[in-house]
C-alpha positions in Angstrom: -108.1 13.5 226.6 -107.1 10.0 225.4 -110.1 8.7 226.8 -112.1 11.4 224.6 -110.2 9.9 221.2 -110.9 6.2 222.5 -115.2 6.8 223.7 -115.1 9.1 220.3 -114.1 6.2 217.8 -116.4 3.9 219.4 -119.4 6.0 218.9 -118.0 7.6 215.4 -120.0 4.6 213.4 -123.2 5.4 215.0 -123.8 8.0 212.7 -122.4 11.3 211.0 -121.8 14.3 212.1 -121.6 17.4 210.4 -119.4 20.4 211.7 -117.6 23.1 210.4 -114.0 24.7 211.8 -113.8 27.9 213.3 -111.3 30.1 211.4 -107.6 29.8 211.9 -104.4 32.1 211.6 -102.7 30.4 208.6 -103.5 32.9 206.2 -101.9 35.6 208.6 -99.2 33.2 209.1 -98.4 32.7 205.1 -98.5 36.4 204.4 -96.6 37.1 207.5 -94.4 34.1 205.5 -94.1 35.9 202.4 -92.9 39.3 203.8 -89.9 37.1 205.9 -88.7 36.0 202.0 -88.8 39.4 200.7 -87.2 40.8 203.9 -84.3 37.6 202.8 -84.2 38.5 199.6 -83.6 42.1 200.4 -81.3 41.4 202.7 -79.4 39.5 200.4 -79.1 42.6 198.3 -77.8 44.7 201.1 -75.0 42.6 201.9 -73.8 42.6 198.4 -73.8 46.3 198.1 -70.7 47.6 199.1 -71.4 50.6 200.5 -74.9 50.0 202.1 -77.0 52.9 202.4 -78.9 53.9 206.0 -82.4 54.7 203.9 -83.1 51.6 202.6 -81.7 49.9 205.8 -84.3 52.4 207.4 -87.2 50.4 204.6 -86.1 47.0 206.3 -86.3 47.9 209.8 -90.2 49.4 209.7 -90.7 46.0 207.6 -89.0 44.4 210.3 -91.2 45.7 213.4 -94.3 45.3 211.1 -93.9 41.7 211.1 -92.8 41.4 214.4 -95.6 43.2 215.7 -98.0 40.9 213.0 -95.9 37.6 215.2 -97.1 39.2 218.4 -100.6 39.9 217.3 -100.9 36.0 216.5 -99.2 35.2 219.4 -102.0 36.5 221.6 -104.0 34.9 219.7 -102.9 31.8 220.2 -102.7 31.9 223.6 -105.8 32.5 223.8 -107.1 30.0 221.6 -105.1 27.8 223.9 -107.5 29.5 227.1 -110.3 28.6 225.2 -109.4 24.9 224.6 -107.7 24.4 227.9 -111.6 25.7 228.8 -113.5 23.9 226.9 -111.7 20.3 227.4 -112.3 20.4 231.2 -116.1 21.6 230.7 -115.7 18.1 228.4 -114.3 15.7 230.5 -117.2 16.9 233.2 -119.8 16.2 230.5 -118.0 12.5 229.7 -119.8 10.9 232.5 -122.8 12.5 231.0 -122.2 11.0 227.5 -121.4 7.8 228.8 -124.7 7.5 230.3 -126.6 9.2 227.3 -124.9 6.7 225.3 -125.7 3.9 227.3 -129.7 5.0 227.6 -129.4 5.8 223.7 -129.0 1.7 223.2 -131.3 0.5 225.7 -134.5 3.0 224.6 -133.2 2.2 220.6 -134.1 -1.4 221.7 -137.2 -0.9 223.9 -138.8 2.0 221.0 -139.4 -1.1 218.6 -142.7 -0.6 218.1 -143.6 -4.7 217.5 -142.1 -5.2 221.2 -144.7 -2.3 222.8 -147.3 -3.5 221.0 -146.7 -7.3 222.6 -146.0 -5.8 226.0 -148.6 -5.8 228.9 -149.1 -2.0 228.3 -152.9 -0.9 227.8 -153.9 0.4 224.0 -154.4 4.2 226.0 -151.2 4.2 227.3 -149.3 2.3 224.6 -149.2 5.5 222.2 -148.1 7.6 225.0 -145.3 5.4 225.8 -144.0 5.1 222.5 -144.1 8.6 221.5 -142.2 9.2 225.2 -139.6 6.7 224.2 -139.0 8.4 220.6 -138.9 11.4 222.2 -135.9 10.9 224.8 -134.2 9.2 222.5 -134.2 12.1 220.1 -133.1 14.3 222.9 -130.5 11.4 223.6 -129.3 11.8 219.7 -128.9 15.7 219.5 -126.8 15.4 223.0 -124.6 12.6 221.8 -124.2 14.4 218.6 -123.8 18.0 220.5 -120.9 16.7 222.3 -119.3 14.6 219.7 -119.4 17.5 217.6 -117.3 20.0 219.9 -115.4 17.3 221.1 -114.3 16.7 217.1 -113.9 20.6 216.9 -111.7 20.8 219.6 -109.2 18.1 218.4 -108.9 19.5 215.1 -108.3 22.9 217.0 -105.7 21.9 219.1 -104.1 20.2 216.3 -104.0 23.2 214.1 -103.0 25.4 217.0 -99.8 23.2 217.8 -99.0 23.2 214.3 -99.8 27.2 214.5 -97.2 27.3 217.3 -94.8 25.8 215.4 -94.6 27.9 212.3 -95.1 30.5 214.6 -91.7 29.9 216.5 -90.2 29.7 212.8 -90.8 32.9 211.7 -89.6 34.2 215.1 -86.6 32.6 214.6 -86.1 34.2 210.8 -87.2 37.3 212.5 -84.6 37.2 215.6 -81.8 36.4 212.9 -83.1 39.2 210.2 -83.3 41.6 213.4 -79.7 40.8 214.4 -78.4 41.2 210.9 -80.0 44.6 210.7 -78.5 46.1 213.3 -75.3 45.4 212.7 -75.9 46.8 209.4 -77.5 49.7 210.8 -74.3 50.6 212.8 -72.2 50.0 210.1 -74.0 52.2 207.9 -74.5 54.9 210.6 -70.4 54.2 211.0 -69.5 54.8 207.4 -72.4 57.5 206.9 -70.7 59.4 209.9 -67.6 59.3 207.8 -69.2 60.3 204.9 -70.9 63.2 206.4 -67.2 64.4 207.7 -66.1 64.3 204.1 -68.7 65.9 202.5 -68.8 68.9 205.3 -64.9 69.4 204.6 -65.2 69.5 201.2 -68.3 71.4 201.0 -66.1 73.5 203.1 -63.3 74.0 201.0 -65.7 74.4 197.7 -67.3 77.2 199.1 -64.1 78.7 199.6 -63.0 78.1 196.3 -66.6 79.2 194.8 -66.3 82.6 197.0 -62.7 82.8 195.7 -63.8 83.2 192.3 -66.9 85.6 193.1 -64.6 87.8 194.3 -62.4 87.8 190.9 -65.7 89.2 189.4 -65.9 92.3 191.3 -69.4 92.5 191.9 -70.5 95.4 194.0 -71.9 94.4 197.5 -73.7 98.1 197.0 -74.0 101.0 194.5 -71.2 103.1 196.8 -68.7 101.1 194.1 -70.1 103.5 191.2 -72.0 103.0 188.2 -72.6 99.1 187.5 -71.5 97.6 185.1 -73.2 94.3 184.0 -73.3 93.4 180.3 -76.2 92.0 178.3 -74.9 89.1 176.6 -78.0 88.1 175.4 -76.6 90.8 172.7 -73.4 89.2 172.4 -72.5 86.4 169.8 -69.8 83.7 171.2 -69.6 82.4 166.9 -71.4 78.8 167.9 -74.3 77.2 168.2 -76.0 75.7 170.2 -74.8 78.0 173.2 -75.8 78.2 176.8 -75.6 81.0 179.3 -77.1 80.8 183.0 -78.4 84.4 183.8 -78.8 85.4 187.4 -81.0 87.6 188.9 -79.2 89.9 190.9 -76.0 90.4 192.5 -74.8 89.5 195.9 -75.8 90.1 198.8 -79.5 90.7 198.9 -79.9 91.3 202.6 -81.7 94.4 203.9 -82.7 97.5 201.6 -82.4 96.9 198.2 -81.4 100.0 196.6 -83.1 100.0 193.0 -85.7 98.4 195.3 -86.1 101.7 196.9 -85.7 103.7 193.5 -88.4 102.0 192.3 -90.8 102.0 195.4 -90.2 106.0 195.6 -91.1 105.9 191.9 -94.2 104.4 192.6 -95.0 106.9 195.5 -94.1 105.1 198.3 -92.5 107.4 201.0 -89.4 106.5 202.6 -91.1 104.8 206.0 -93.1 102.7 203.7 -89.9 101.7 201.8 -88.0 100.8 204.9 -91.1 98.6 206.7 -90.8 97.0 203.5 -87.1 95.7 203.5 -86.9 95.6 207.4 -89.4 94.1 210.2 -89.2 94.3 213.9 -88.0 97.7 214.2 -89.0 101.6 214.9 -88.2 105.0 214.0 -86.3 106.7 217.1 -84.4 109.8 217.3 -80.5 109.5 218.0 -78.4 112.0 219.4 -75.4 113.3 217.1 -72.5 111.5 218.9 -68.8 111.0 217.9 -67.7 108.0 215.8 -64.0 107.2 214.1 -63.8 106.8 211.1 -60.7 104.7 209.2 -58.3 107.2 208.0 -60.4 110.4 209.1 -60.2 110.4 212.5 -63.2 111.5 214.7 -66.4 113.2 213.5 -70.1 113.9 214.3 -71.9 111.4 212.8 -74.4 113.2 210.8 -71.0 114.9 209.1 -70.0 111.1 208.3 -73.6 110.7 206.5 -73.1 113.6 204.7 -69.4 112.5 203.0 -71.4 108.4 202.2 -71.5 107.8 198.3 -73.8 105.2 198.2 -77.0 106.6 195.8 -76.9 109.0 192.9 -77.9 112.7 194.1 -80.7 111.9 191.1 -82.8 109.5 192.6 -86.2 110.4 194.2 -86.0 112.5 197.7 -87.8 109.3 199.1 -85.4 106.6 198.0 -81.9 109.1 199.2 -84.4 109.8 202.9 -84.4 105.6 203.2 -80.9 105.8 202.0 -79.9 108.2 204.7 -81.9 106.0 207.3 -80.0 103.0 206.8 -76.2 104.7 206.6 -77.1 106.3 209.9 -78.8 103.3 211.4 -75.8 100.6 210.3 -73.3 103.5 211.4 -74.3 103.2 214.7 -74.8 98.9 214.8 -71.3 98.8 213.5 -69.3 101.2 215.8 -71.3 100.0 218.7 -72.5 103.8 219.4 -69.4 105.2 218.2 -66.8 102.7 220.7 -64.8 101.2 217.8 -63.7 102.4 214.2 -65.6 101.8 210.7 -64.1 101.4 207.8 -64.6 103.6 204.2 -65.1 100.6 201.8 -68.0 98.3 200.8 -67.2 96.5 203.6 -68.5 98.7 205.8 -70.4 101.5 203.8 -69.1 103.9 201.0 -67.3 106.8 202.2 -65.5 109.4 200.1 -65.2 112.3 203.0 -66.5 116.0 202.5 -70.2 117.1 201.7 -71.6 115.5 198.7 -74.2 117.8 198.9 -76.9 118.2 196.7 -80.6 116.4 197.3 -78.4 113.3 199.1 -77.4 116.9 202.3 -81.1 117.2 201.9 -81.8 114.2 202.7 -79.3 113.3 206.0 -80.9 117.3 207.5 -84.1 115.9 206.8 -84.1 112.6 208.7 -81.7 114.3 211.4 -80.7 111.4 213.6 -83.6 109.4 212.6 -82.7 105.9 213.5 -84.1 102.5 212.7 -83.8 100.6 217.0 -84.7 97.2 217.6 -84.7 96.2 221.3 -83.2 99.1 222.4 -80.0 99.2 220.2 -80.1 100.5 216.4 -80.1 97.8 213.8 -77.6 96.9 211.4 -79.1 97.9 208.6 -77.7 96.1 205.5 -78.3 96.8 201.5 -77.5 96.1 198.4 -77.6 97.2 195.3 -79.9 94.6 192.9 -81.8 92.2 194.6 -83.4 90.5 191.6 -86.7 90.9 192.8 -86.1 89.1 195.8 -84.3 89.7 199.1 -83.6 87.2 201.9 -82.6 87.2 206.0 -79.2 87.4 207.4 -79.1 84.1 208.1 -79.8 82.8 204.9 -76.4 84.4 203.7 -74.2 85.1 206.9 -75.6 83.2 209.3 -77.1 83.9 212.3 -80.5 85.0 212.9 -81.3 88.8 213.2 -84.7 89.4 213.8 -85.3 92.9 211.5 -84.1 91.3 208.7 -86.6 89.2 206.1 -87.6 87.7 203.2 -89.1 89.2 200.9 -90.6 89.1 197.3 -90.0 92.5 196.0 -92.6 93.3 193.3 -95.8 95.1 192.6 -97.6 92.0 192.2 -98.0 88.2 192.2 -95.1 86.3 190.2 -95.8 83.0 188.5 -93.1 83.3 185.5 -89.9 85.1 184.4 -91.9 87.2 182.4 -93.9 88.6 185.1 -90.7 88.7 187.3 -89.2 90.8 185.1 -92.0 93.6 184.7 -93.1 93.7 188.1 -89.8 93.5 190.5 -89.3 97.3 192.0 -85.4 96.4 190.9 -86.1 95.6 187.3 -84.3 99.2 186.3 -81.1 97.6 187.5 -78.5 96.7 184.7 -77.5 93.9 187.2 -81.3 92.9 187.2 -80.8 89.6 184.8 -77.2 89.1 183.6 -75.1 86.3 182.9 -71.8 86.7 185.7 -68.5 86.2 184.2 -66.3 86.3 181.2 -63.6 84.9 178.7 -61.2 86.7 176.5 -62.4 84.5 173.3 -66.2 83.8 172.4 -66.9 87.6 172.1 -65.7 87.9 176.0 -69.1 86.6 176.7 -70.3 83.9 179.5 -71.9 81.6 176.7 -71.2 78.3 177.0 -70.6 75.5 174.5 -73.3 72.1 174.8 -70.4 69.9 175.4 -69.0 72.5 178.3 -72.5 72.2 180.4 -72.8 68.1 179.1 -69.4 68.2 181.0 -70.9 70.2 184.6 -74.2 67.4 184.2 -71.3 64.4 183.8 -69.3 66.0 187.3 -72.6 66.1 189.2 -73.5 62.9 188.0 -70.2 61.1 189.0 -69.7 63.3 192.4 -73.1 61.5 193.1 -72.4 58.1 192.3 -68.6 58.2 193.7 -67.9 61.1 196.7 -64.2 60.4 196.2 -63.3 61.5 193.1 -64.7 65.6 194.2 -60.8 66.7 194.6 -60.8 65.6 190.8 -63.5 67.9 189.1 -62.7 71.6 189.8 -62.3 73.8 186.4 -59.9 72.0 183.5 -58.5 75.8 182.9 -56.8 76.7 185.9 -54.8 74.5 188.6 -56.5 71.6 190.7 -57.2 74.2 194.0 -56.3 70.8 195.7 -52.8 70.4 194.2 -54.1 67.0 192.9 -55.5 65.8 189.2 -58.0 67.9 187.7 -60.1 64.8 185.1 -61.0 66.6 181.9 -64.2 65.8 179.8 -63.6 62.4 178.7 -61.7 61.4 181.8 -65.2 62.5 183.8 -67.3 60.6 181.1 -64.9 57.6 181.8 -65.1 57.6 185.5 -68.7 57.6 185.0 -68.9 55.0 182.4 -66.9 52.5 184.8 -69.5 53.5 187.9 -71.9 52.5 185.9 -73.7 55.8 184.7 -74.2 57.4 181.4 -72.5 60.2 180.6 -73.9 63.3 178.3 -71.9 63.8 174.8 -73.7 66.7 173.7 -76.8 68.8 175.4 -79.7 69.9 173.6 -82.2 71.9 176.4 -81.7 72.9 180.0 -84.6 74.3 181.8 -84.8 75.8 185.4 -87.6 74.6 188.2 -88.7 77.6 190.4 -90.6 78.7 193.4 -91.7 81.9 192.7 -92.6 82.3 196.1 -89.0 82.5 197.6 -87.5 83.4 194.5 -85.1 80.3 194.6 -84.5 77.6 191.9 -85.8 73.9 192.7 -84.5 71.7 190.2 -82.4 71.8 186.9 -83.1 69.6 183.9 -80.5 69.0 181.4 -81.9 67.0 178.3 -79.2 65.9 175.2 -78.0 63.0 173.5 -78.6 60.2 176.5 -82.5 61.2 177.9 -82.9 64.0 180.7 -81.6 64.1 184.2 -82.9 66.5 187.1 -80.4 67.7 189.5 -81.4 69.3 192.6 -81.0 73.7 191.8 -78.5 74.4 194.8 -76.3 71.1 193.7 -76.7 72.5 190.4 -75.5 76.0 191.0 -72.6 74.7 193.2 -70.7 72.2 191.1 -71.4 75.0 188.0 -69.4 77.4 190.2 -66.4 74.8 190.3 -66.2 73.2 187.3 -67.6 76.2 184.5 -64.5 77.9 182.3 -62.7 81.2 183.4 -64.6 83.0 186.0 -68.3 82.4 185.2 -70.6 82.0 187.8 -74.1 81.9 189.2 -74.2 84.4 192.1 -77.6 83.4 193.4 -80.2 81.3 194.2 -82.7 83.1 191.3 -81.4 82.3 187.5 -82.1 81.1 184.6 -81.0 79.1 181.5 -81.2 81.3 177.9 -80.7 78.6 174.8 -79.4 80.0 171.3 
């Protein structure tokens, strides 16, 4: 190669040549520089923050294996650019000898093509024409060779020169990238690590809030089914709490919506459905069999046929359509059965199991069990347990959405007449909407016209907790209800404690609350999203984080008791 540089610079003055450079990688190689600062810069950031968080550690590692894959990319490259050059310098140092020789023939026929010396040479005037244009001829030929060769020759110095420097940035971004790689997986496993810890945390305390959230249901003494009597859920959109603004949250429903919805049913049979039709519609997977009239135990009665159990169940008023008591029957006798395991253990007489007051109630509801005489909804082989409630709000949903565990004959379902895209149409087109528990506002205190209306400072306070609970996981033992003891035994923060807290973490807490509105999807009857809008902007919160940290911190017992409500402003 030297001896390339040395013959090059000695036939360089001979004349110009023009060439141009093939394209390199230092663009690549300055973006691929650009992303290593930001990926510095972020990672900077992330070992200031205290508590780093696993997504955006997630954002630096697929920046991370971009690049690196962009290093490898050039590095093939290179290497076989360097295939190339290693190539095309040995087909060069064969064609030296060549050049040497063109070189050398160059001067001699640049000396002998002066025309004044042809002319005075022996050569005949025929032949002298022929001579000279011969002469100019090779030595044009001689030219484009000379400058052929110069040419690549040039090319490939300035190509190996860029290439080393090439392989030298390139082993300095690998570096960066080998020490950014390093960094992030320690930071990864300390993330994972504390995340791990976090999730413990949060799964104990979710834990111990739905204890505390199912605690205070309970307090309200919401009927599971209508065996409890009449229901009795006030409208307090009549009521007046004396202030203004006020805020109540108004749930559709009351627990638990699995199964047969009994106004459901009243208000299929009122539509002319039959009782089959009303049953496919609440339960899937399943057929009609006949059961024979076997022996179960009953809690405090003793042992009795079961279709003389069916006939002493209090769970639908004699009133109702013959269609809706038939279902009615269906289920008891069908969820008799799944509970007693065929009559080999004992059920109970409350709404635990299924309303039972003994006797005959008589009436349409003894018209109904003769009628459907052992008529049993089965499901491989073994009769189903065939849950309802009372007031679905329009909606009911699978046992494993509320108890757990999957059971194949129960569904989801929206239970209406028609397509729902609004409250409104909710409202006149849910088979359930006859219910008094339909749409109410759950809970009560003695002052404020024993109404669930809440002041704006009250839900500013809920938006504050959820707010703070999301910024700082440790202070959750610290925001249960300002009324009533800390469940926890510890210290419960009122208002202006929480808007502290938050204030010192950096948020910005609500004084006062002017809106809230309710995101839905109509299509599994669940809220989405909550927005709270007052004196500092709006903030969204997430409808099942909404629901639970209203169920801890709101006043007395109020409550949302399901995944449907809404939010009525006066």
């Amino acid at each position: 190669m030297r001896k390339i540089i040395l013959f090059l610079s000695v036939i360089f003055f001979l004349f110009a040549i023009p060439y141009s450079l093939t394209p390199t990688h230092a663009d690549e190689i300055e973006d691929l520089q650009k992303q290593i600062d930001e990926l510095n810069k972020a990672r900077e950031l992330s070992v200031k923050a205290t508590k780093p968080l696993e997504g955006q550690l997630d954002s630096l590692q697929r920046q991370l294996n971009q690049i690196q894959a962009n290093l490898d990319y050039l590095s093939l490259n290179i290497k076989n650019k360097q295939k190339e050059l290693d190539i095309r310098e040995d087909k060069l140092a064969l064609q030296q000898a060549l050049l040497e020789k063109r070189v050398r023939a160059y001067y001699i026929r640049s000396y002998l093509t002066d025309p004044l010396l042809v002319i005075l040479s022996s050569i005949q005037a025929g032949d002298l024409f022929r001579e000279l244009s011969y002469r100019q001829s090779v030595t044009r030929e001689d030219r484009q060779i000379i400058s052929s060769i110069t040419e690549e020759v040039l090319d490939l110095l300035t190509q190996k020169d860029k290439l080393e420097k090439d392989k030298a940035r390139l082993n300095i971004l690998q570096a960066e990238v080998d020490k950014n790689a390093q960094f992030l997986g320690g930071e990864i496993k300390k993330a994972k690590a504390y995340q791990a810890e976090l999730f413990t945390k949060i799964a104990q305390l979710t834990a111990r809030q739905q204890q505390i959230i199912a605690q205070r249901q309970a307090s309200l003494n919401l009927p599971t089914s209508l065996g409890a009597g009449p229901l009795f859920c006030t409208d307090d959109r009549k009521l007046d709490p004396g202030f203004r603004p006020t805020f109540a949250f108004f749930t559709f429903g009351i627990p638990h919506r699995v199964g047969m919805n009994q106004y459901g049913a009243l208000g299929r049979a009122q539509a002319g459905q039959n009782h089959e039709d009303i049953l496919r519609a609440y339960f899937a997977d399943f057929s009609f069999e006949q059961r024979p009239n076997i022996n179960i135990t009953v809690s405090g009665y003793g042992s009795m046929s079961l279709e003389t159990y069916l006939l002493g169940i209090y769970e639908m008023p004699d009133s109702w359509p013959m269609e809706a008591l038939k279902a009615q029957a269906i289920a008891a006798r069908s969820y008799a059965l799944a509970y007693t395991d065929n009559g080999s253990r004992e059920i109970c007489t409350s709404q635990k199991c299924q309303v039972y007051k003994g006797g005959n109630k008589g009436g349409n509801w003894e018209q109904a069990i003769k009628a459907t005489e052992g008529k049993t909804m089965v499901s491989g082989g073994s009769p189903i347990t065939a849950w309802y409630s009372s007031t679905d709000g329009g909606y009911t949903f699978t046992a494993g959405d509320v108890f757990g565990g999957g059971r194949s004959w129960t569904k989801r379902l929206r239970d209406t007449n028609g397509d729902v895209g609004s409250f409104s149409d909710l409202m006149s087109k849910a088979y359930d909407k006859d219910s008094p528990c339909f749409y109410a506002a759950q809970g009560v205190r003695a002052q404020y016209a024993k109404s669930a209306w809440l002041k704006s400072e009250e839900v500013s306070d809920i938006a504050n907790v959820i707010m703070l609970v999301k910024r700082d996981g440790g202070v959750s033992s610290h925001i249960y209800q300002t009324d009533k003891p800390n469940p926890e035994g510890g210290e419960t923060w009122n208002e202006d404690r929480v808007k502290q807290e938050l204030r010192s973490r950096g948020g910005s807490p609500f004084n006062s609350v002017s809106d809230v509105s309710v995101g839905v999807d109509f299509g599994s009857g669940m809220v989405t999203s909550v927005t709270v809008s007052g004196d500092r902007g709006s903030e969204t919160f997430d409808g099942t984080e909404f629901r639970n940290f209203f169920n801890l911190r709101a006043p007395a017992n109020i409550q949302i008791v399901g995944p449907l409500f809404n939010a009525e402003r006066k």
